[in-house]
C-alpha positions, -999 to +999 in steps of 0.1 A: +030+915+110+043+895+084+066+873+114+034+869+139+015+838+124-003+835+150-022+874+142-017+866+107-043+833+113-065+851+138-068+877+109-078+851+084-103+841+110-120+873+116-121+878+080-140+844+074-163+859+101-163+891+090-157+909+120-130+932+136-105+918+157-110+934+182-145+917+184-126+887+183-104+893+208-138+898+232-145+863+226-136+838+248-103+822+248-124+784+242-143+803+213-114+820+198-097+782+199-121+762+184-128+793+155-090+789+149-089+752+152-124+750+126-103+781+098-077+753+099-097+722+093-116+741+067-086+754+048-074+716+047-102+705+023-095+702-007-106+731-031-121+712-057-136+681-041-142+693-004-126+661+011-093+659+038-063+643+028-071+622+061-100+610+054-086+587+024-056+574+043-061+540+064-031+549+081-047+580+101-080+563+107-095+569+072-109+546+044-097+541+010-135+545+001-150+571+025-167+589-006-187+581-030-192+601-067-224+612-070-239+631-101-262+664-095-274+694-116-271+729-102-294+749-120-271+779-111-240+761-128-262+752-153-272+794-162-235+803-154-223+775-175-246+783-206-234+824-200-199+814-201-205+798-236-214+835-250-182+852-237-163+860-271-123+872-276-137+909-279-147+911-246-109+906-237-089+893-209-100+888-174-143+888-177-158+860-160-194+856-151-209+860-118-248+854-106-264+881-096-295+875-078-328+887-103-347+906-071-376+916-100-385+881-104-381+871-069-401+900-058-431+889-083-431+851-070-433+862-032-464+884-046 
């Protein structure tokens, strides 16, 4: 499998999807296309910023300034952020902090 980039791709589809390829595969061949061509054009943003290379560059129809920095607050950064600050060298190598939805609290503001 490791030769067929084509499977390889449709794998990394499905996966984003969360389905089997074979459930793929029942998809039409326009659906299965534009699925492929949208993995792709996601997996070109950039990781950190979210932008495409192409959208800076005049020279493929971009603009120098297509973006604009803007400041927000997550309040779940903010939580994970403040959590991280409590990690300590005895808890070792490889702990990181993850949210966890609090389903207790959730449940008493829907009552």
């Amino acid at each position: 499998m490791g030769a067929d980039r084509g499977l390889a791709l449709e794998l990394d589809v499905c996966a984003a999807y969360r389905i089997r390829h074979s459930e793929f595969l029942r998809w039409s061949e326009d659906d299965r296309n534009k699925a492929i061509w949208h993995h792709i054009w996601k997996r070109q943003e950039c990781k950190s910023c979210g932008t495409r290379e192409e959208e800076w560059d005049e020279s493929r129809g971009g603009h120098r300034w297509a973006y604009v920095a803007e400041k927000r607050r997550c309040r779940g950064c903010e939580v994970r952020e403040q959590a991280e600050e409590t990690r300590t060298a005895e808890d070792g190598r490889g702990v990181h902090i993850v949210m966890i939805r609090n389903e207790e609290v959730l449940r008493r503001a829907d009552s």
